[in-house]
C-alpha positions in Angstrom: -9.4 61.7 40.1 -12.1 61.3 36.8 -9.7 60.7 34.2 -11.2 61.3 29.9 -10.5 60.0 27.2 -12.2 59.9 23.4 -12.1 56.8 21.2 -12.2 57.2 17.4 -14.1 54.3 15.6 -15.8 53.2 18.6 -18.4 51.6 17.3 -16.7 48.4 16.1 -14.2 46.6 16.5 -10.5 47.5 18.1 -12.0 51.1 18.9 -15.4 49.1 21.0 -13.3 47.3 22.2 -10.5 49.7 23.8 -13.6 51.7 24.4 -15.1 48.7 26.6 -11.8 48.7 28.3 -11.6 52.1 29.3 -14.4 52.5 30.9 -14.3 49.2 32.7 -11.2 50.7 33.9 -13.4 53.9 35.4 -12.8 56.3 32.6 -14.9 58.4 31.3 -15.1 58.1 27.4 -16.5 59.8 24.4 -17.2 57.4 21.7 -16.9 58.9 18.3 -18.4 57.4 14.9 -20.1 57.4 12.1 -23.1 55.3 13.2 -25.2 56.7 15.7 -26.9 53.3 16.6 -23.4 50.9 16.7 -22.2 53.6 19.3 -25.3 53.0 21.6 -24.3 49.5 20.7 -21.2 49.9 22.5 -22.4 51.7 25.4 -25.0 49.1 26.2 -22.2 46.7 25.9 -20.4 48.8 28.7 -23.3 49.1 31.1 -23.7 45.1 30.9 -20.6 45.1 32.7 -20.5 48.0 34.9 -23.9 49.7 35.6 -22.3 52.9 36.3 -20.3 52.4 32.5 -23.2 54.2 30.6 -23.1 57.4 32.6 -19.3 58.1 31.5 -19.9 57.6 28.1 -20.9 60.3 25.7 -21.7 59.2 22.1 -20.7 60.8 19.3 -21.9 60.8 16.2 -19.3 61.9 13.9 -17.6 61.5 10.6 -14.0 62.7 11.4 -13.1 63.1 7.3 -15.1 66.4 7.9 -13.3 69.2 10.1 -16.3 71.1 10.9 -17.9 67.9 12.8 -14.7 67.1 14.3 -14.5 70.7 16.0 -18.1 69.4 16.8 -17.4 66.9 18.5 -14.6 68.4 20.6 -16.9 71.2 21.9 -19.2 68.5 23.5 -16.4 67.1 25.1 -15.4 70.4 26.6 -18.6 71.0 27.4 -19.6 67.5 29.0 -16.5 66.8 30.5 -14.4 69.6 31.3 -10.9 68.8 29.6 -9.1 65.6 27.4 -6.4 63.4 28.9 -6.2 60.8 26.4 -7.0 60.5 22.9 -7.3 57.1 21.0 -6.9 58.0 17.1 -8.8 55.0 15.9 -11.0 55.7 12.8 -9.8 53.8 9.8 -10.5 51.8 7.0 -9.2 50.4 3.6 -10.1 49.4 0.1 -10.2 45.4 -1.2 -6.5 44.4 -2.4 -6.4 46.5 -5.9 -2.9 47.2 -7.5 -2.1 51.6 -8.1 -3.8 51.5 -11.1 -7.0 49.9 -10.2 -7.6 52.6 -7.5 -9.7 55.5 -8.6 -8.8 58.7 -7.2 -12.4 58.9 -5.3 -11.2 56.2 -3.8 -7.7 57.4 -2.9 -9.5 60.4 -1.5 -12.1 58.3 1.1 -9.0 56.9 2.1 -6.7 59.4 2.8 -10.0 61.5 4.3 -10.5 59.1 7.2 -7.0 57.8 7.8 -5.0 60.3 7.6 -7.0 63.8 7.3 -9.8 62.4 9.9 -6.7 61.5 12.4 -5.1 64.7 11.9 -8.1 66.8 12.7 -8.7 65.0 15.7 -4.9 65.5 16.6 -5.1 69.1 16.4 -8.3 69.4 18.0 -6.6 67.2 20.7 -3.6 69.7 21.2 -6.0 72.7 21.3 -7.5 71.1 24.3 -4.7 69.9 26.1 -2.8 72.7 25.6 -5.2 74.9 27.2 -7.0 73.2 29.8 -5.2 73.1 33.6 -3.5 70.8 34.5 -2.1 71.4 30.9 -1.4 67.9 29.0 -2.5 64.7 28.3 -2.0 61.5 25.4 -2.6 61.1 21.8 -2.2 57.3 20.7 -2.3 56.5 16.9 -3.2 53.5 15.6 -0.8 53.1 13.0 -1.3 49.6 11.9 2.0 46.7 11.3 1.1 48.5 7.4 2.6 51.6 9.1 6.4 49.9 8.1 5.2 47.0 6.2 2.5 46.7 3.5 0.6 43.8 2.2 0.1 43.3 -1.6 -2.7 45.4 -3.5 -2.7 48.0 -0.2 -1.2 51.6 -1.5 -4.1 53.8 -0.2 -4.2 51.9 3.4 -0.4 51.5 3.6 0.2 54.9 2.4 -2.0 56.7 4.9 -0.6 54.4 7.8 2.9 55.3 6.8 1.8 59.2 6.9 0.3 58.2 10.2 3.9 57.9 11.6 4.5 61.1 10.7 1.9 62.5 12.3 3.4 60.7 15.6 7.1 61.4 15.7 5.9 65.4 15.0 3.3 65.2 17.1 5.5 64.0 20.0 8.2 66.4 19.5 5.6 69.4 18.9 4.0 68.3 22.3 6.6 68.3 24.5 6.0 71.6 26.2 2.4 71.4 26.9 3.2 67.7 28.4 1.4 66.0 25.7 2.8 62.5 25.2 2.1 61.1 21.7 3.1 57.1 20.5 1.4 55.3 18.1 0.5 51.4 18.5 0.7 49.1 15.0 -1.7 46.5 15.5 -1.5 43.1 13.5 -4.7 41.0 13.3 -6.3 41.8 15.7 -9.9 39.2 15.6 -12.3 41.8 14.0 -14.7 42.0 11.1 -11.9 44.0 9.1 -9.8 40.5 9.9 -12.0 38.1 9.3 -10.9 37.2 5.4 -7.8 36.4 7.0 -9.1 32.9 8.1 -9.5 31.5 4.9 -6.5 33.2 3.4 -5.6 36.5 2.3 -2.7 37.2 -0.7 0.9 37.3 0.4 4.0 38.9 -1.0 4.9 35.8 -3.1 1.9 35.6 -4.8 0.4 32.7 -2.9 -3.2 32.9 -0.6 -2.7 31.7 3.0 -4.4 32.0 6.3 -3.6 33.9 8.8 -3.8 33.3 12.6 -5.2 36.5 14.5 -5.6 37.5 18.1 -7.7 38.5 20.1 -8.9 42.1 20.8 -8.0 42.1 24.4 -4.1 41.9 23.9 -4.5 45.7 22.4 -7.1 46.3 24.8 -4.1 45.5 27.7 -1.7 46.9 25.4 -3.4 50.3 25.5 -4.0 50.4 28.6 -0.2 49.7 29.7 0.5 53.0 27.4 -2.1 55.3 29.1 -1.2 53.9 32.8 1.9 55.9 32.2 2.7 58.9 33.9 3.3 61.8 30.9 6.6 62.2 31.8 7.2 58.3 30.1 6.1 57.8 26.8 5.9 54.4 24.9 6.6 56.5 20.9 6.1 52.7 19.1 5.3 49.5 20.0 3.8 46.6 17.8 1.3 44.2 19.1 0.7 41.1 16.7 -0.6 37.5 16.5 2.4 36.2 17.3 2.1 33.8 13.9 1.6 35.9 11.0 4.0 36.3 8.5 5.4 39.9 9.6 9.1 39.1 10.7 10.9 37.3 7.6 10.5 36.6 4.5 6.6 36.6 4.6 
C-alpha cells in the first residue's frame, strides 16, 4: 500500500535528510521549500540511491510564512497524490545569539512567521486533509527542538517559537483524536548540519563561558522518525528527545 508523506524544510539539512529516508523507505514525499533548486538537490540525492526515488517525489516550492502558498502547496498534493498520511513539520530557523533588546521586532516577526505561523498553517492544512480523505487519518510530527523546554543564551525568538511549538502538539493531539490523526513532536539536539556547525568551535553557554559542542549525526533522527511513523495510529509517541549524547542538556549545563 503507497504510503505519503510531506517534509517541510526539505531542502537542507534534518528535513533532506528525513526526506532521503522516507523515500528510501518506499514513500512517496512532497518536499517543500523555499528554494526551488536545493529541492531538486534533494531529489537527485534520492534517485542516486533508489532510481525509482525521483518518481515519488514532488517538489515544492514554497515559503510556508505565507498561508496562501501553503494552501498551494497542499492542493498539489491532493492533486498528485490522492490523500496525506504523514506530515513532517520541519521549516525553521533562528537569529545569531542577541539578548530581548537587541532583537528588532522585523526580526521577531521572520521568526515567529516560519516557526510558529509557517508550522501552524501546514498543521491545519494537514487536518483538513486527513480529516477528509478515506481512510480518514494520518500523522503530524513537529520538530520542536531540545529549545522546546530548554533555551540557550541570547535565543528568545527561536526558543519562544519552539516552546509555542509544543502547544501546537499537545492541542493538536487532543483535537485529532477523532479523525485518527496522531500528533508528537520530536526535539532534536545537534543534530550535524549547517545550522550546527558553530557548535564545533564553541558556542556560548549559560555560565557565560564558549565551549564546543559534540553533535550527531543526521541519521539518528532520520531512524528516530522513522520509529514514530512505523507506528500504527492507534500508538502515538506525543515527545521524545533525540540528542548527541554529550552536550550539555541534562545538568547544570
Amino acid at each position: 500500500m503507497n504510503k505519503y508523506a510531506l517534509v517541510t524544510g526539505a531542502g537542507s539539512g534534518i528535513g533532506r535528510a528525513c526526506a532521503l529516508g522516507l523515500l528510501a523507505d518506499g514513500w512517496h514525499v512532497a518536499l517543500l521549500g523555499r528554494r526551488a533548486d536545493a529541492l531538486q538537490a534533494t531529489a537527485e540525492a534520492a534517485a542516486q540511491v533508489d532510481s525509482s526515488a525521483a518518481s515519488r517525489a514532488l517538489l515544492l516550492p514554497c515559503n510556508v510564512a505565507d498561508d496562501m502558498e501553503v494552501a498551494i502547496a497542499f492542493a498539489a498534493i491532493k492533486e498528485r497524490f490522492g490523500r496525506l498520511d504523514l506530515l513532517f513539520n520541519n521549516a525553521g530557523g533562528g537569529l545569531a545569539a542577541k539578548t530581548p533588546d537587541q532583537v528588532t521586532a522585523a526580526e521577531w516577526r521572520q521568526i515567529v512567521d516560519v516557526n510558529l505561523n509557517g508550522a501552524f498553517y501546514c498543521l491545519s492544512q494537514a487536518f483538513k486533509m486527513m480529516k477528509e480523505q478515506t481512510p480518514m487519518g494520518g500523522r503530524i510530527i513537529n520538530n520542536g527542538s531540545i529549545s522546546a523546554t530548554t533555551p540557550r543564551p541570547g535565543s528568545i525568538a527561536y526558543t519562544a517559537t519552539k516552546h509555542a511549538v509544543s502547544g501546537l502538539t499537545k492541542t493538536a493531539a487532543l483535537d485529532g483524536r477523532p479523525f485518527d490523526i496522531a500528533v508528537g513532536q520530536i526535539d532534536i539536539g545537534n543534530a550535524a548540519s549547517d545550522m550546527t556547525a558553530r557548535m564545533v568551535n564553541g558556542v556560548l553557554q549559560a555560565d557565560g563561558s564558549m565551549q564546543p559542542e559534540p553533535r550527531m549525526d543526521l541519521q539518528a533522527v532520520v531512524d528516530t522518525l522513522l520509529a514514530m511513523v512505523r507506528l500504527p495510529l492507534t500508538a502515538n509517541v506525543l515527545f521524545t528527545t533525540v540528542m548527541a549524547t554529550k552536550m550539555p542538556f541534562v545538568g547544570r549545563g
